[in-house]
C-alpha positions, 0 to 999 in steps of 0.5 A, a space after each residue: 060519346 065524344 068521339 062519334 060528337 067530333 065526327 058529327 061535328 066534322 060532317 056538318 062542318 063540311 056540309 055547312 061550307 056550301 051554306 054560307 054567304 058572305 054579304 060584304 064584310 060584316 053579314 053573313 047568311 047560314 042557309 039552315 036545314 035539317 042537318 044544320 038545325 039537328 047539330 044546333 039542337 044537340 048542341 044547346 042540349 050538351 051546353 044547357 045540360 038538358 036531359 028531361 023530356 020536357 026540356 028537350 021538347 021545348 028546344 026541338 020546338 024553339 028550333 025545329 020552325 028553322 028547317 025548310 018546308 021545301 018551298 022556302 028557304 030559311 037561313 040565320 043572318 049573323 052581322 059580324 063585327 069584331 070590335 065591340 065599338 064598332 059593332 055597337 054603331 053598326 048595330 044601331 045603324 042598322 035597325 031594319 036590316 033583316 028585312 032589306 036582305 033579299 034573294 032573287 032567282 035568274 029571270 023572277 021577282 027579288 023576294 024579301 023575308 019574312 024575319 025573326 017569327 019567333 020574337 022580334 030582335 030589333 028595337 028603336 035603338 039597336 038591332 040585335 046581331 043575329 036574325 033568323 030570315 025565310 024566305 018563301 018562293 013561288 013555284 016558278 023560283 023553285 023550278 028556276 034553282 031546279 033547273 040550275 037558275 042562278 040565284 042572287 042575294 043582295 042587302 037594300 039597306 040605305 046603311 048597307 049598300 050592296 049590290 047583289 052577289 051571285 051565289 056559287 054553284 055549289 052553295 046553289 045546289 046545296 039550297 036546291 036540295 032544300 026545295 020540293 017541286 009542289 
């Protein structure tokens, strides 16, 4: 029913907003979890029309690999430019990208993903605007963001070069969440 939809939609607006990174202008990173993956999967059901039972099992398991395991965190990279232009150039400057894209917990080692596991997004000419990214933590990154270490992310591309940005305090404990202590 869409009124219990536009309340839905309204929560994970809400939650979302401490699940984004800006990196610079054009990257964006969208820290997925259950709530964020369940709205995704209900809405390519509603959009795609899909109601068999085989159809909605091929989508839960297209995305339900996106959902934290509790020692990584995973997240959707979208680069954002809004001049088709533009964003054809950058898209062929930046093959490799979603692998020069790193996190690194206060006092522990940057880590890098792991990226597009489901099938490979970039090809000798282009890389494609959106990546799907984990990143596995050890135990000790998992206990630094527990105890409220800061957390950074930066990008290493030489087409991209970014000094890293220290994630805010909020967006810190909404990830810190997603992690379980083994």
């Amino acid at each position: 029913d869409s009124e219990k939809r536009s309340k839905f939609r309204q929560k994970i607006i809400e939650h979302k907003r401490n699940r984004y990174v800006s990196l610079g202008e054009h990257l964006r990173l969208c820290f997925e979890d259950t709530l964020t993956i369940k709205y995704q999967i209900q809405e390519m059901l509603r959009i795609e029309r899909i109601f068999d039972p085989a159809g909605i099992e091929e989508e839960l398991n297209a995305y339900n690999p996106l959902i934290p395991t509790g020692q990584n965190l995973k997240a959707t990279l979208m680069i954002e430019y809004e001049d088709a232009n533009e964003r054809k150039n950058r898209l062929n400057s930046l093959i490799g990208i979603e692998r020069e894209i790193w996190i690194q917990v206060e006092s522990c080692e940057a880590v890098y993903p792991i990226a597009d596991e489901d099938l490979d997004r970039t090809s000798e000419t282009k890389t494609s605007a959106v990546h799907f990214l984990r990143f596995e933590l050890t135990p000790d990154m998992i206990s630094g963001v527990k105890d409220s270490h800061s957390i950074s992310v930066g990008v290493s591309h030489p087409n991209f070069p970014m000094t890293k940005t220290q994630l805010k305090r909020e967006v810190r404990d909404a990830l810190a969440n997603d992690l379980v202590l083994a």
